[in-house]
C-alpha positions, 0 to 999 in steps of 0.5 A: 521368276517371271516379272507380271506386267503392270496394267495401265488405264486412264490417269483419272475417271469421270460420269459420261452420261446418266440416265434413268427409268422411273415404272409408269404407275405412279402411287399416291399415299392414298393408295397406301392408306387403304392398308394402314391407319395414318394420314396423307399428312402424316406421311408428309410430315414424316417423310416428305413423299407424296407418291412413289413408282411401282413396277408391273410385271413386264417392269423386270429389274432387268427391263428398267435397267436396261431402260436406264442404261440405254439413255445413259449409254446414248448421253455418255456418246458411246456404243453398247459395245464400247462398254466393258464392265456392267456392275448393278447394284440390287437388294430386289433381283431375286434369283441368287445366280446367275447375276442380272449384271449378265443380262443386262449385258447381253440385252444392250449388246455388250461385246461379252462385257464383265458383269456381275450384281454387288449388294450394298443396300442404300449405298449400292450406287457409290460403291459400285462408283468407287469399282468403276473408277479403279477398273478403269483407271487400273486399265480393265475397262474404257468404259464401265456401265454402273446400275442401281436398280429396285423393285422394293414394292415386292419386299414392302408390307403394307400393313407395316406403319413404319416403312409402307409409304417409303420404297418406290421402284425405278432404275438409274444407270451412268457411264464412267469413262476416262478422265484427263483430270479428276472429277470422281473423288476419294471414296469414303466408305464404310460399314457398321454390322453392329447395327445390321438388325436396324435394317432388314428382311423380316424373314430369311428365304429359306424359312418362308419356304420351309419354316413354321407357319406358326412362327411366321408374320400373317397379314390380316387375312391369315396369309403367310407375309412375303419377306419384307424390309423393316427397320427401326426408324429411330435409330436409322434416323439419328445414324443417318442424320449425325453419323453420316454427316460426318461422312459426308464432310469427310469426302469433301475433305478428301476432295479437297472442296469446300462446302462453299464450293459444292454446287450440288447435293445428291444424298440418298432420298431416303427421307426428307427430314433426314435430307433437310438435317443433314444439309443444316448439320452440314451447313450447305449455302442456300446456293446448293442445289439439293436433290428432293427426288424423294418427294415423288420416287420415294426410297428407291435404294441403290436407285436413288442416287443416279434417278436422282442426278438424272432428274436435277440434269434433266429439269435444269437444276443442275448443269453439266460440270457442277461439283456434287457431293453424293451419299449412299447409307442404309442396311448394313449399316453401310455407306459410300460418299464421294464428290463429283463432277456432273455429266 
């Protein structure tokens, strides 16, 4: 029986570079008021966002994310052809094959690098982090490009009260590459299926192509509704603000860090009360610094996270070698958490 050869990669994995792509047309909740019965305020209050992004036509998932990906590329130092593996994380890319992943490879100009999309909602970015780091430590890959990308406002109804104001487009990239010492922590992560109907399409593909037009949601005018995410806000509320604290004091035991000790927070922007409860329940020191990206990108799912590291290092509210704690949740129920070290 031959003996397999054991691969041999780096001894740990880091971010190299960040970058980030938000679309040029800016939303002010008036935009969204025309459609619901609310208030500016109460969309405010309830969320924090004052104006989202949304795509055009020319702004592809695939066009953001190439953006993205070249400013990260060029912040990590590196070569397209340098990058081995392309992962992107996507709820808004709506061709079921081939991924948008391969693209994206060709696009930047990738020596045939690996490439494929994951599906993990909100926490999309930490787990296609968590895939990064083992292939470049397993040895597959020097370098691995990680995307999350959206263009939620295809899947928003605007008539619906609940999430019309949340989700914004945008794309945000980093390059992982190899490390000397730690600097991407244990990865907490997880599921809860039991909880799936909470976040959802309002409408399976294959029932708004071909199903009953009766049974189908109409828009006010009689048209047959595109498919769209709904949730049930409460019960997303209190799992993202109990359970997923616990999650995220649970990375930074695994990483070995103290709450005292964390210089950063980057937590999915999902909702600002969600953010203001989770850091109290947490009991981060004023010193952290708290990414509130949300406030004028709105959710922008997978994207979340990386848009909002690169904003933070761009502004100067973070720095290059600060310690932040990111956490991803949403539909699924899912959700990844783990401590890093900023490009």
């Amino acid at each position: 029986m031959a003996k397999i050869k054991a691969s041999k990669g780096a001894p740990y994995a880091r971010i190299i570079g960040v970058g980030g792509y938000r679309p040029t047309r800016v939303v002010p909740n008036e935009v969204i008021l025309e459609r619901i019965d609310s208030s500016d305020e109460w969309i405010r209050s309830r969320s924090g966002i004052t104006t989202r992004h949304w795509a055009n036509d020319e702004e592809t998932v695939a066009a953001m994310s190439v953006e993205a990906s070249g400013k990260a590329i060029a912040d990590a130092g590196i070569s397209a052809e340098q990058i081995g593996a392309v992962i992107v994380s996507t709820v808004s890319h709506f061709k079921q094959t081939p991924a948008v992943a391969t693209e994206i490879a060709d696009k930047l100009g990738t020596a045939k690098a690996a490439a494929f999309d994951i599906s993990a909602g909100c926490a999309g970015f930490g787990y296609g982090l968590t895939l990064a780091k083992g292939l470049i430590v397993e040895g597959s890959a020097e370098y691995v490009l990680v995307i999350g990308v959206e263009r939620l406002s295809d899947l928003t109804d605007l008539e619906d009260r609940a999430t019309a104001f949340l989700f914004g487009d945008g794309a945000g990239a980093v390059v992982v590459g190899p490390s000397q010492e730690p600097a991407i922590g244990p990865t907490v992560w997880g599921s809860e299926g039991d909880k799936s109907e909470t976040i959802k399409q309002t409408v399976a593909w294959n029932e708004w192509r071909v199903g009953d037009v009766s049974q189908l949601p109409l828009d006010r005018d009689g048209n047959v509704k595109f498919p769209a995410i709904t949730q049930e806000g409460q019960a997303v509320f209190r799992w993202a603000v109990f359970e997923m604290a616990k999650v995220a004091q649970q990375a930074l035991d695994a990483a070995g860090v103290d709450p005292a000790d964390l210089d950063v927070f980057i937590p999915h922007q999902a909702n600002e009360r969600i953010i203001d409860s989770m850091v109290k329940t947490l009991k981060l020191p004023e010193s952290v610094t708290v990414a509130r990206d949300v406030r004028t990108t709105g959710n922008t799912s997978a994207a979340s996270i990386p848009l909002a590291m690169e904003r933070l290092l761009a502004t100067g509210e973070a720095r290059s070698g600060d310690t932040a704690l990111v956490i991803g949740f949403g539909a699924g129920l899912v959700y990844a958490a783990t401590v890093v070290t900023l490009p």
